[in-house]
VOVEX-701219 format. One line per 5 residues: for each residue y, x, z of C-alpha. Coordinates in steps of 0.001 Angstrom, whole numbers. Each point is the difference from the previous one (the first is absolute). Example, Ala and Ser with C-alpha at 12.3 -4.5 7.8 and 13.67 -1.06 7.14 Angstrom:
BEGIN
-4500:12300:7800  3440:1370:-660
This chain:
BEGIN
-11914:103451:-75588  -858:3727:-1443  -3167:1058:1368  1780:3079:1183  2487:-2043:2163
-3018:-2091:1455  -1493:3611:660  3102:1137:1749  749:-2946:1780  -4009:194:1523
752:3090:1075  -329:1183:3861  2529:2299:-280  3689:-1345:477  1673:2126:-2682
-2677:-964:-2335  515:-3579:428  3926:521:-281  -238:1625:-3252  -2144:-3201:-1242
2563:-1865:1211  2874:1648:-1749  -2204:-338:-3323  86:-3686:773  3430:-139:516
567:1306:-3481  -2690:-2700:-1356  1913:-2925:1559  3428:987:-605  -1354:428:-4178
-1730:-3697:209  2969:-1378:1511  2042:1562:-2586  -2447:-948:-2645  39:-3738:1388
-3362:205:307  -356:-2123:3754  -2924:-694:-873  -1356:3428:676  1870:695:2824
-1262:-3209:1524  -3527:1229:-956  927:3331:1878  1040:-1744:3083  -3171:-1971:215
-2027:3031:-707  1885:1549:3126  -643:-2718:2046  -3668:-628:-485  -1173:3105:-638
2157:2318:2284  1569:-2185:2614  -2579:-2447:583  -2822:2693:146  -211:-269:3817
-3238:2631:890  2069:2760:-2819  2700:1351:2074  1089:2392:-2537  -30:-3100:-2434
2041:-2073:1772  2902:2183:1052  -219:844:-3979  507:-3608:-614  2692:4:2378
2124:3248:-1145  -680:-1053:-4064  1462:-3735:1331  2873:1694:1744  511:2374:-3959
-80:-3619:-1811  2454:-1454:1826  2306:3126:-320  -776:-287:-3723  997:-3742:-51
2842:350:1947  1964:-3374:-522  -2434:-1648:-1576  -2291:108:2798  1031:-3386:1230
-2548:-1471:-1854  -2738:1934:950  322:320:3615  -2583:-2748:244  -2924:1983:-1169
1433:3379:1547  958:-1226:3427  -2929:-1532:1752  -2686:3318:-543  2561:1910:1644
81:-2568:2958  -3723:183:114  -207:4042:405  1965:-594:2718  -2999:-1488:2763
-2301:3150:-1767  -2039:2070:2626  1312:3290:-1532  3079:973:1610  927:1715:-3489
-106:-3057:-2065  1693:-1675:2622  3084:2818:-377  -608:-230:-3730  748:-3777:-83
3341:872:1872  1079:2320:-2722  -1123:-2252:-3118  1485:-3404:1805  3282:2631:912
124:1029:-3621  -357:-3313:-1507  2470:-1864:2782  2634:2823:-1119  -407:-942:-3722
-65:-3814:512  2603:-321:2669  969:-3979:795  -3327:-1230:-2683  -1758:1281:3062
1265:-2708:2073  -2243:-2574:-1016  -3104:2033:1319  2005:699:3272  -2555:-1993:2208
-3042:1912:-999  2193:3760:517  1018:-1286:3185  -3106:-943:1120  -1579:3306:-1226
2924:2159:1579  -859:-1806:3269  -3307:1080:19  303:3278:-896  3222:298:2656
-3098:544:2880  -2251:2599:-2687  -1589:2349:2447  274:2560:-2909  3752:1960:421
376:690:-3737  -675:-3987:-1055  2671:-1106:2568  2360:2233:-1156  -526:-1006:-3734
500:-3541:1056  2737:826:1675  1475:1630:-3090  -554:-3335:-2372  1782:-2123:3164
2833:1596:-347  -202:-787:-3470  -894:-3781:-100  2746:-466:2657  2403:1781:-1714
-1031:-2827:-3090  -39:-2831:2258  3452:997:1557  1557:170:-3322  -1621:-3015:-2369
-1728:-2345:2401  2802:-2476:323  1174:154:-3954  -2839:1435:-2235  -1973:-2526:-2455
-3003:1871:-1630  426:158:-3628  -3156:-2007:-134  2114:-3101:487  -810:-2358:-3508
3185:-885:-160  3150:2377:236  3372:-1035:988  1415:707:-2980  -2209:-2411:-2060
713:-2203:2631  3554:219:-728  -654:-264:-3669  -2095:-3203:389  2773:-1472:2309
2617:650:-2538  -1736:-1819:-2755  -969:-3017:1697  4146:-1894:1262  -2181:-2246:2334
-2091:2757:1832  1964:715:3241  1314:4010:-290  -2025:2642:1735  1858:-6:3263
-1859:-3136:953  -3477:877:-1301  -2275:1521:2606  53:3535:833  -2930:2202:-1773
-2304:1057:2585  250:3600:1585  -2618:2758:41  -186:14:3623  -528:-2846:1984
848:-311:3632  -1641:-3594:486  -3414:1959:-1221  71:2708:1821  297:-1290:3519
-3743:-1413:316  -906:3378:-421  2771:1391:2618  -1379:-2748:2462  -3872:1093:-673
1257:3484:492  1986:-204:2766  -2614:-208:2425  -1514:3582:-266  -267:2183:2736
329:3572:-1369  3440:1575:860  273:1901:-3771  -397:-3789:-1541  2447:-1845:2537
2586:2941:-1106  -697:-354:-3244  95:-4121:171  3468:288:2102  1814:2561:-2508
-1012:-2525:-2611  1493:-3139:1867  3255:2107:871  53:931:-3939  -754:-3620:-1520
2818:-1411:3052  2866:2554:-1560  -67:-1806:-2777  2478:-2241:-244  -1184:-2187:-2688
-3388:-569:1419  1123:-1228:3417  -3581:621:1902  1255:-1376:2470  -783:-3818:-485
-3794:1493:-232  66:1409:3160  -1824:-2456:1545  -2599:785:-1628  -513:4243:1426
2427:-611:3130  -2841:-353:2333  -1843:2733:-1560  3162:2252:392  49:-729:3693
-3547:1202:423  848:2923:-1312  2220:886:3186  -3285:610:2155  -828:2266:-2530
-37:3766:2321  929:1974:-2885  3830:309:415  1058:309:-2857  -1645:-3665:-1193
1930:-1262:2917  3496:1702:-949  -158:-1022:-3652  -1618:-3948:968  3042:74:2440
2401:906:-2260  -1140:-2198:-3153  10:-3623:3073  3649:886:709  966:179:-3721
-1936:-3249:-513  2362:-1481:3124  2804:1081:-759  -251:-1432:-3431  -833:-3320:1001
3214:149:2429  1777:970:-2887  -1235:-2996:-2082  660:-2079:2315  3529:795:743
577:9:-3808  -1097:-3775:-180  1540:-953:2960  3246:1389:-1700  -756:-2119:-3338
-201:-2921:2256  3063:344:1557  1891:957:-3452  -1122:-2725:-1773  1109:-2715:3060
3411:1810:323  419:-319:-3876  -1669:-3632:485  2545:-485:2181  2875:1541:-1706
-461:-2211:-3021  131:-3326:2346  3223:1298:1126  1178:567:-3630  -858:-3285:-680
1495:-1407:2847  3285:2176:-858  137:-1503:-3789  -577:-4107:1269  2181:644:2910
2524:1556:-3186  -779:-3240:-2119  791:-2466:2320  3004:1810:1473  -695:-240:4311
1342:2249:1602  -2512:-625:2864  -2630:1064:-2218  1132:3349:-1019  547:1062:3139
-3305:-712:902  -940:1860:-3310  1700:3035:1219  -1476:51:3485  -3332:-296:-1324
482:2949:-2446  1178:2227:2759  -2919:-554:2217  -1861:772:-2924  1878:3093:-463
-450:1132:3584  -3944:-880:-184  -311:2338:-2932  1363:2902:1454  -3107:-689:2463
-2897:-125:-2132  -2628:2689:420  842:1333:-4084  2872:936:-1718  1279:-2427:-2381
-812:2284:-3080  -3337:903:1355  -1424:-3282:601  815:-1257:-3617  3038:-2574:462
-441:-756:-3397  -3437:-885:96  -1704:3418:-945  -3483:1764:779  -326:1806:3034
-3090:2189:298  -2277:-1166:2526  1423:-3663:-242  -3160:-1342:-1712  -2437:2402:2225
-2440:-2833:1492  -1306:1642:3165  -2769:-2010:1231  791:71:3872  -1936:-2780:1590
-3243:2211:-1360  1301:3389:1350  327:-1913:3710  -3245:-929:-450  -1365:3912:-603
2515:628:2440  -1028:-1773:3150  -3877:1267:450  1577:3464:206  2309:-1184:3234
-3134:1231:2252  -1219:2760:-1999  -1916:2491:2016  1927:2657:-1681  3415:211:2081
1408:1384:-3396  -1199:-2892:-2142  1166:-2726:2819  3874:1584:-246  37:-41:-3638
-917:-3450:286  2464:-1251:2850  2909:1941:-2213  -662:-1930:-3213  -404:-3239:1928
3202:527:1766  1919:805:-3336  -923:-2846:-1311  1166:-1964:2241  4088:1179:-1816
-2406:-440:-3633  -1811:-3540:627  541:-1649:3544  -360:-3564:-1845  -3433:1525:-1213
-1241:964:3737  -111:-3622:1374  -3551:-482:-997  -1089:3063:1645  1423:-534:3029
-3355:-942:1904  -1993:3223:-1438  2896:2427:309  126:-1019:3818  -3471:261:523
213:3562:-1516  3186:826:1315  -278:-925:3955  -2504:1854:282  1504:3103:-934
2999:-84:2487  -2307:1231:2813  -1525:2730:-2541  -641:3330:1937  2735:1856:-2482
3531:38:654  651:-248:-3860  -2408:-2923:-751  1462:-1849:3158  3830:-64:-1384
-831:-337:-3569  -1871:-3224:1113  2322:-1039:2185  2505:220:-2612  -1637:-2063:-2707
-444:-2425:3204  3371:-174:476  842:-760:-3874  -2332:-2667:281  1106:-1618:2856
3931:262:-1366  -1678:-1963:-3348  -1455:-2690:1992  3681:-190:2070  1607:-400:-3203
-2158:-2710:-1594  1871:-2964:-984  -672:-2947:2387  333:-4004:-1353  136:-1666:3257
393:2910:2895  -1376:-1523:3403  1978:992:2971  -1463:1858:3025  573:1508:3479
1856:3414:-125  -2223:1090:2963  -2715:-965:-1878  1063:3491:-2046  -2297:3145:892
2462:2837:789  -2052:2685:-1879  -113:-1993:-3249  3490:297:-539  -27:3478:422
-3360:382:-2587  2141:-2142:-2109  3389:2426:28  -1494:2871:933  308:1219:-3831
1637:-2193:-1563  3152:-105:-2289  2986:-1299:702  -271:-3188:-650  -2125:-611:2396
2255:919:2485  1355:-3373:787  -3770:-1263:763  -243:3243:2348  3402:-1081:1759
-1161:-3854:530  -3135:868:1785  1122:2836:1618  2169:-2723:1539  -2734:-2557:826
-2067:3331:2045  2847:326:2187  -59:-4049:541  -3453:197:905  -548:604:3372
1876:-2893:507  -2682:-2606:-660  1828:-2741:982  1853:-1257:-2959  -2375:-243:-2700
1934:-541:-3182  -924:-408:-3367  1754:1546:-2854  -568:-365:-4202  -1246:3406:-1335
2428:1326:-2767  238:2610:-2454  3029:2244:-781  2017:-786:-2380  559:2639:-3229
3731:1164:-593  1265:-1603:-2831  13:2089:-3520  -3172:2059:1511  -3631:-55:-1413
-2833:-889:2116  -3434:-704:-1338  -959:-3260:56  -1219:-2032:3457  -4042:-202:-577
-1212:-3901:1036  -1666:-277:3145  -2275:-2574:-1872  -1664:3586:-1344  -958:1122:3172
-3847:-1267:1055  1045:-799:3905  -3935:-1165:222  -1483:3771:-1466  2844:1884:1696
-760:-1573:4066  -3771:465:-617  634:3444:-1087  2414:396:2539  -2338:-1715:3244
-2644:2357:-1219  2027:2560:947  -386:-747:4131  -3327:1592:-130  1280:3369:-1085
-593:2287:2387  3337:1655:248  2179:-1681:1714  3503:703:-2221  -1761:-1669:-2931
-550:-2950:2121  3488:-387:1341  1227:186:-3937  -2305:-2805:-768  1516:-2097:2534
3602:1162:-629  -1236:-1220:-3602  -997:-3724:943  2988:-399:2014  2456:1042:-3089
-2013:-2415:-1916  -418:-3077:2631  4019:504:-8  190:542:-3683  -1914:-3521:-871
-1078:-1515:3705  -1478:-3033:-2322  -2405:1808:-2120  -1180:2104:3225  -497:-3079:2265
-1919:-1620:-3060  -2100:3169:-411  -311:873:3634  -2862:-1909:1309  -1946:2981:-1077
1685:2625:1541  515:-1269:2972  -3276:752:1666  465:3510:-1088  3622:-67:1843
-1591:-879:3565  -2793:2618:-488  2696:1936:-730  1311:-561:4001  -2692:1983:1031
1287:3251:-1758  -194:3200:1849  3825:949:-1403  2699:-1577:1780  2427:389:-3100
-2687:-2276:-1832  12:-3111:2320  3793:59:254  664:-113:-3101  -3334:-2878:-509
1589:-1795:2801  3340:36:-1758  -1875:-1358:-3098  -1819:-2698:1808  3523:-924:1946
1209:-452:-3164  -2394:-2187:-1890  156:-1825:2813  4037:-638:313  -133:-1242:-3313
-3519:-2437:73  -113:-3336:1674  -959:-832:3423  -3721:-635:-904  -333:3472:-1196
1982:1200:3076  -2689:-1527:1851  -2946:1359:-1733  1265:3275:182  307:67:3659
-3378:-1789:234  -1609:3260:-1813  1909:2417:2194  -1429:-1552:2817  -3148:-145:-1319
61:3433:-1223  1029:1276:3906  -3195:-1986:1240  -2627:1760:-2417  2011:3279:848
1396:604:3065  420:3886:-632  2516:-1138:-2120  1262:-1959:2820  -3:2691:2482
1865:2165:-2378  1902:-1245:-2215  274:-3590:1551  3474:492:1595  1558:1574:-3208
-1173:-2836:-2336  1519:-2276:2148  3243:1781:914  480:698:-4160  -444:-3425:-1148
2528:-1113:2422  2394:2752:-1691  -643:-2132:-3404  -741:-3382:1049  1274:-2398:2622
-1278:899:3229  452:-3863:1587  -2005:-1397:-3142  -2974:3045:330  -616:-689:3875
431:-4055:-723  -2696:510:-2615  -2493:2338:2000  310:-1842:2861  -1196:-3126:-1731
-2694:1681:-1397  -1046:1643:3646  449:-3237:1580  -2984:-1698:-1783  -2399:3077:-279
-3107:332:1315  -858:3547:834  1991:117:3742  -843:3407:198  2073:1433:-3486
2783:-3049:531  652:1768:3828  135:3099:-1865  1964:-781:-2725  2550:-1629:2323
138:2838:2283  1225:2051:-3199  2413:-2607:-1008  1523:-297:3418  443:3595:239
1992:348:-2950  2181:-3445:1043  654:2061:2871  537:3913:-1380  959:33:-3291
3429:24:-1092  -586:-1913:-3133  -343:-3253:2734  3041:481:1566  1057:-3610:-1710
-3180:-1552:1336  601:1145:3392  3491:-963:-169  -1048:-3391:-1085  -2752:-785:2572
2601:528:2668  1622:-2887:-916  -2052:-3088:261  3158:-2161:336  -642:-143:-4003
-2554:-2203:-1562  -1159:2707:-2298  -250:2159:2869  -1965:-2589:2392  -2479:-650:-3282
-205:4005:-705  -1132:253:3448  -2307:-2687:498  -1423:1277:-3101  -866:3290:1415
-1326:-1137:3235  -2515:-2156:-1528  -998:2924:-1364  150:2349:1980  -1945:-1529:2698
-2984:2226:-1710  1501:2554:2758  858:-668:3102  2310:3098:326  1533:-349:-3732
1215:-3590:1844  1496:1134:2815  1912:2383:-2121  1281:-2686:-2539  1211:-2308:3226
1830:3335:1219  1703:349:-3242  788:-3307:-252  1735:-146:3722  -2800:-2880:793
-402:1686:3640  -1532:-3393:1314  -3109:-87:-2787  -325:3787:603  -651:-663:3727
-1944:-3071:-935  -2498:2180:-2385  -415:1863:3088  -1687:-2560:1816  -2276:236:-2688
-633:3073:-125  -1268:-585:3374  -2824:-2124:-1197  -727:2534:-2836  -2322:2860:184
1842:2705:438  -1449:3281:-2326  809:3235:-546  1901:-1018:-3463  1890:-2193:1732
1170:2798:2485  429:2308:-2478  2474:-2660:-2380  1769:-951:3365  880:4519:638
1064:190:-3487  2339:-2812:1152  1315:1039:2085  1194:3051:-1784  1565:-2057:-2334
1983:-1322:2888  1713:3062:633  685:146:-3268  3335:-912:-1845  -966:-3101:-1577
-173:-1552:3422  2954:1299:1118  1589:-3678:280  -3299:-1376:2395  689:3367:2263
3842:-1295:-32  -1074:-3118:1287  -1848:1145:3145  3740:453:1143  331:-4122:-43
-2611:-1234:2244  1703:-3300:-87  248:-605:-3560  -3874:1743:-757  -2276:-963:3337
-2908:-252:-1989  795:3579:-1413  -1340:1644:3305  -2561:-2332:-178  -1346:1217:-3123
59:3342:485  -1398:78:3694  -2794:-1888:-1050  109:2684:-2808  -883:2306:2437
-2188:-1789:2032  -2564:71:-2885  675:3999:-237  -1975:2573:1612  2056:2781:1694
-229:2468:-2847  3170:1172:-1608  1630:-3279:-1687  -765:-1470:3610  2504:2611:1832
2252:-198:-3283  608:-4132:144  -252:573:3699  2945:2218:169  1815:-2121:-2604
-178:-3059:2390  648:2095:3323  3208:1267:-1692  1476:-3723:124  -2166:-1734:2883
3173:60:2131  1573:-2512:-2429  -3334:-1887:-416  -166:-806:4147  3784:-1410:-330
-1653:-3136:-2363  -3667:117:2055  -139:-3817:-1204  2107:-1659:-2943  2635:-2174:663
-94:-3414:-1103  2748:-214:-2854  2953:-2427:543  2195:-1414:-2662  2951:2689:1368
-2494:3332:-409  1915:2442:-2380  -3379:185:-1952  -1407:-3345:-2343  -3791:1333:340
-1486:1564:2497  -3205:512:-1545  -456:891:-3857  -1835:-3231:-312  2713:-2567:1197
1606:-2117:-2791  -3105:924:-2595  -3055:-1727:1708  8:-2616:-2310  247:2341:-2863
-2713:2403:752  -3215:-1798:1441  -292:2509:2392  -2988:-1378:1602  -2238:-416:-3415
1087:3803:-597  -1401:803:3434  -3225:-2142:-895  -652:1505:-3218  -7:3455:1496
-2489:-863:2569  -1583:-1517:-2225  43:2884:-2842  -981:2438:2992  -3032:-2205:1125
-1468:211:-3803  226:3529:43  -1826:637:3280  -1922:-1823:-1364  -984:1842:-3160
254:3316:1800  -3101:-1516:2324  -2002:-1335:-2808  514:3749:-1443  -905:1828:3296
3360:1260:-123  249:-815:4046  -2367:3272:768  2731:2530:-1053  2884:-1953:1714
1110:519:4094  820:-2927:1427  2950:-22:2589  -2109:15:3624  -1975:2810:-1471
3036:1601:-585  1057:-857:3160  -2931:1004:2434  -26:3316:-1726  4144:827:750
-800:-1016:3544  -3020:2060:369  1798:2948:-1721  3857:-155:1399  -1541:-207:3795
2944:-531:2623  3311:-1501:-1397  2879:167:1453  2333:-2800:-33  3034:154:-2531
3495:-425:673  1124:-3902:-1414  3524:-425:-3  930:-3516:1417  3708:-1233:476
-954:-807:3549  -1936:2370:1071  383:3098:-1165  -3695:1331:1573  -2853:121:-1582
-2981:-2747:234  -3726:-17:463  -2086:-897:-3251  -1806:-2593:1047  3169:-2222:944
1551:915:-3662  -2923:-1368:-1769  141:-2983:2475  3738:-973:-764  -855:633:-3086
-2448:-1979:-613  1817:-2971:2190  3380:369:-2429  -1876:-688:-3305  2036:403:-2841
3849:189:1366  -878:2560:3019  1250:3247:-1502  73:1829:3089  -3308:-216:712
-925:1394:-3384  2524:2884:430  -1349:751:3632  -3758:-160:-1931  1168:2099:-2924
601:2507:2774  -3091:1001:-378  -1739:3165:2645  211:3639:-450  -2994:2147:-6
-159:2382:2741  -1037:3573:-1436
């Protein structure tokens, strides 16, 4: 260079350093014209090391960088091949401490990006990378002069990325061509590869994905404008990189700044809605090429069916071609849009990676941010119309992301999730099944149904209808019928997408994910879970029960549950992996629950009564009590077998869900009913007053009065007293309505009034005493008429005047009789050895202190047919004592009882 340009250009002052660089314009543009490169490369290098490179000269360097910015003017298209050596000291001015050389670089790289247009392409990493920097400049003026050569590299980038090749290239087309033409075996340009373009998308994304992770709201603005930019081109299709920034992108949503949340917002639903729109465009391909797949069968069917001359066949030609017809005026494209003839379609050849965006997709389910966590449940639920066949994998994660969030405190989060729950239940519905299994319609939770229809299209309707229909059979119990799940049928000539395998779905990931659900501590995420595992246990009942040992600890913790909601529906779950196991596993699952009420008897006290009554709703009752009976029969702890049977019995006797057992222990004229029974009392003998009440069900007046002699020899305690009162409530209750009946046939039922005077008799006089008293006073009139049983001849109206004629030798009455005492005897026993005897009053206790409280008595009125007076209470107990077992009137005068005088 002159020495007066070096001068200049060394300059402090500005206009100095312009006027050198005008001089060296003038130089360039001469040597260029001169061909003379060799000085002009000489004058770039002098630039460079000397100006640009001079980092502690300030006024050096940004003379290096406005004399760079004058050559490249000068060179103007031939600057190509420079760029090189000009480029990179401009990229180094821009990390400079000075603020000015900084600004400086931003006008020479503006200048020179303005001359070289799409031969700046190649370098677009390094500008970009610069640009990013320099995006979060503290220093006003430098941001705004990088804002200035943005504009201008995106306006490049917008316009050449996709097409331009750098002249650079050693080999143009046109030689190509040339070369081509002279050689007849060379295959013609159209084949040969495609020259490489100045800017390359497949480079430039490690740098997006090191980038995207910044913080600063200027650079996330900046890196979001670019990713909008670089996704409007259509020839670039960004898309199919986006896995590489999505999760970056999503960051950026927790960003405060609003305006780096608007535009982040704005670029993800461009992003989805492209990948919706790619896949609707392949989906249409598909379905083109099978109609025209299909079309040319049919041709060919048309023109052998011609050639052989059957009628037969070209009807069948014909019928096929207009179902064909009708199909295509169904298909999601137009004929002419979705290339009939075999044509391009933009966006056909798109690959969209979407297994890898499920995967970025998925951590972001429980974001913190409620903003990020919506984002994320609406792309997940799109893509459920983009890729269901892709979503199988990620079943188990998305539901242990996505349960969670239906108890989330926001209304918004709560139905988003609940949405993409219901999209993912309709998949599993819809999976294609090999060998369905059938099961129990009342096996079917009522609130699944309605999760699974809730928002669903219409063809799920028909799903919706059939258990709608199975909720209303329900209550029922009774009848428990199996049935083959189905799916519904498409209308012919419409497109559906195709039926995922169930062979993709990972039952084994998807329970544990599911069962690890139960110890959330909201209680709608819970009932989900188990609304889950009862779709999928009557989806595939064989791959649960083979994966189910697992979980089924976790599903009798699960008993103990605070949430009603939660053990119905884990009841219903249980009921039905039960209905459709064997009898071993039957077993063992009643063996647990059993087990499980010893260790806890809060749960018994609580929730006891509604396990029972529920699994009687979904099982067979007859085959529960059979099976918990044998199991109470032969167990050792007296103490939680009395309890447990108490429980039991009090259901037999209350809930309506027995009706059919009580119906059939009233008829032991059966064999099943006699064995039902006998299987009970064996069992039952674990509680004295639990017996009593099975022999009153089952009409057996004679062993009712018989346990009463028993109960004699027993020591009477206050839980004995207290399960005898809540007896007789039941009494008076409807279920007993029939036994209440019968104390209007004295003749047919003596050893009714047996049974329930000697009722009373073990009664203090508190207020079930005066209520059975009253009872029995109300028809004591009748009792008198039959004080002592007639002895039945062969012309009686009635066959039996006792429940146990005929049946003796069917019922072992007398072992069943030894067995309780002997049952009873073992648990005194117990209760001794555990010094349960201190807290218990025995009957003469009981006794001395009513007679030391009550005082005087005064004797009762006892009805007798004879005489009509009353009698003193020392001759009742006399006579009574002297009829034994048939003297009813004696135990009627007795049950008399003596008023307290007040």
């Amino acid at each position: 260079m002159d020495p007066f340009i070096q001068r200049s250009l060394n300059d402090k002052l500005y206009d100095r350093r312009k006027l050198g660089a005008l001089d060296l314009e003038k130089t360039v543009r001469q040597s260029l014209a001169d061909g003379d490169h060799d000085k002009v490369r000489t004058i770039i290098d002098q630039l460079c090391h000397d100006y640009a490179y001079a980092v502690h000269q300030p006024h050096a360097r940004n003379g290096g960088l406005i004399g760079l910015a004058a050559a490249s003017i000068a060179l103007g298209s031939e600057v190509a091949r420079y760029l090189d050596r000009i480029v990179p000291p401009v990229l180094a001015c821009f990390a400079d401490q000075d603020a000015r050389v900084r600004y400086y670089a931003c006008e020479s790289m503006y200048n020179i990006a303005k001359v070289a247009k799409g031969e700046i392409l190649p370098f677009f990493n390094e500008v970009f990378d610069a640009l990013s920097k320099l995006a979060a400049d503290p220093e006003l003026s430098v941001k705004n002069g990088a804002e200035l050569l943005d504009r201008l590299v995106k306006d490049i980038v917008a316009e050449s990325a996709a097409t331009y090749v750098s002249v650079l290239q050693s080999t143009s087309p046109e030689e190509s061509l040339m070369e081509t033409a002279s050689d007849d075996n060379s295959p013609t340009y159209a084949d040969d590869m495609p020259f490489p373009t100045a800017f390359s998308l497949p480079r430039f994304i490690p740098l997006l994905t090191e980038r995207v992770h910044v913080i600063n709201p200027f650079t996330r603005i900046f890196l979001v404008s670019w990713i909008t930019l670089l996704d409007s081109i259509p020839d670039l299709e960004l898309v199919t990189h986006l896995p590489a920034f999505l999760g970056g992108l999503f960051r950026f949503l927790s960003d405060p700044n609003q305006d780096v949340h608007v535009a982040t917002q704005q670029a993800l639903e461009e992003f989805l809605a492209e990948i919706t729109r790619i896949a609707k465009v392949k989906h249409g391909v598909e379905v083109s090429r099978k109609n025209r797949t299909v079309r040319e069968g049919h041709s060919r069917t048309l023109s052998d069916s011609g050639s052989t001359g059957t009628d037969e066949a070209i009807k069948q030609a014909e019928k096929l071609s207009l179902e064909d017809d009708r199909s295509n005026n169904t298909t999601p494209l137009d004929e002419k849009d979705e290339g009939a003839d075999g044509s391009w379609i933009p966006g056909q050849d798109v690959e969209v990676d979407h297994q890898k965006i499920l995967e970025i997709l998925i951590p972001f389910l429980d974001a913190q941010e409620e903003e990020i966590q919506l984002t994320a449940l609406r792309w997940v639920d799109n893509f459920f119309e983009i890729c269901q066949e892709d979503l199988l994998p990620f079943v188990p994660r998305l539901l242990s992301h996505i349960l969670p969030a239906i108890a989330h405190p926001t209304e918004l989060v709560r139905h988003n999730a609940a949405k993409v729950n219901t999209s993912l239940l309709n998949l599993i519905v819809s999976l294609a099944e090999d060998s369905p299994v059938p099961i129990p319609p009342a096996a079917i939770p009522p609130q699944l149904a309605r999760l699974g229809t809730k928002e669903s299209s219409n063809e799920q309707q028909p799903l919706a209808r059939r258990d709608t229909q199975m909720r209303q059979s329900l209550p029922g119990g009774a009848d428990l019928g199996r049935r083959t799940p189905t799916t519904a049928t498409p209308t012919p000539g419409t497109s559906t997408p195709p039926i995922p395998k169930a062979g993709d779905l990972d039952y084994s990931a998807t329970v544990s994910a599911l069962t690890l659900q139960f110890l959330n501590e909201h209680e709608q995420t819970r009932v989900v879970a188990l609304e889950w595992l009862l779709m999928l246990h009557r989806k595939a009942p064989r791959k649960m029960l083979a994966i189910n040992d697992g979980t089924f600890p976790a599903l009798l913790k699960t008993l103990s549950d605070p949430s009603d909601q939660v053990v119905t529906r884990d009841l219903q779950l249980l009921s039905q992996i039960s209905h459709n196991s064997e009898d071993d596993y039957f077993a063992s699952f009643m063996h647990s629950l059993l087990s499980l009420f010893s260790t806890d008897r809060r749960l018994l006290e609580t929730r006891g009564n509604l396990i029972i009554r529920h699994l009687c709703v979904n099982l067979n009752p007859e085959r529960i009590y059979r099976t918990l009976a044998d199991i109470l029969e032969k167990d050792e702890d007296v103490e939680f077998a009395s309890i447990m049977v108490q429980n039991l019995n009090n259901n037999l006797i209350t809930a309506p869900e027995l009706a059919g057992l009580r119906q059939r222990l009233r008829s032991l004229e059966t064999k099943d009913g006699q064995t039902f029974f006998v299987t009970l009392f064996r069992s039952w003998c674990h509680n004295a007053v639990a017996t009593f009440s099975l022999c009153l069900l089952a009409q057996a007046y004679e062993q009712a009065s018989n346990l009463l002699l028993i109960f004699a020899e027993l020591e009477i305690t206050v839980n004995l007293l207290i399960q005898v009162d809540k007896l007789v409530q039941l009494l008076e209750s409807p279920v007993f309505t029939y036994l209440r009946l019968q104390l209007l046939e004295p003749e047919k039922y003596p050893y009714l009034y047996k049974c329930l005077y000697g009722l009373l008799m073990l009664l203090p006089q508190s207020s079930a005493f005066g209520t059975l008293k009253n009872r029995l006073n109300s028809v004591s009139a009748i009792g008198y008429l039959h004080v002592a049983p007639r002895a039945p001849t062969s012309s009686t109206s009635y066959e039996r005047p006792t429940r146990l004629k005929g049946r003796a030798d069917d019922i072992k009455w007398v072992e069943l009789l030894d067995k309780f005492k002997l049952v009873q005897q073992r648990q005194q026993q117990q209760y001794s050895i555990k010094g349960g005897n201190n807290s218990n009053v025995s009957l003469s206790n009981a006794q001395s202190t009513t007679a030391t409280a009550t005082g005087v008595m005064s004797p009762a009125r006892a009805p007798t047919p004879n005489a009509p007076g009353t009698a003193p209470a020392g001759n009742t107990a006399t006579s009574g004592s002297r009829r034994g077992g048939g003297g009813l009137g004696g135990i009627g005068r007795l049950a008399g009882g003596r008023r307290v005088r007040r």
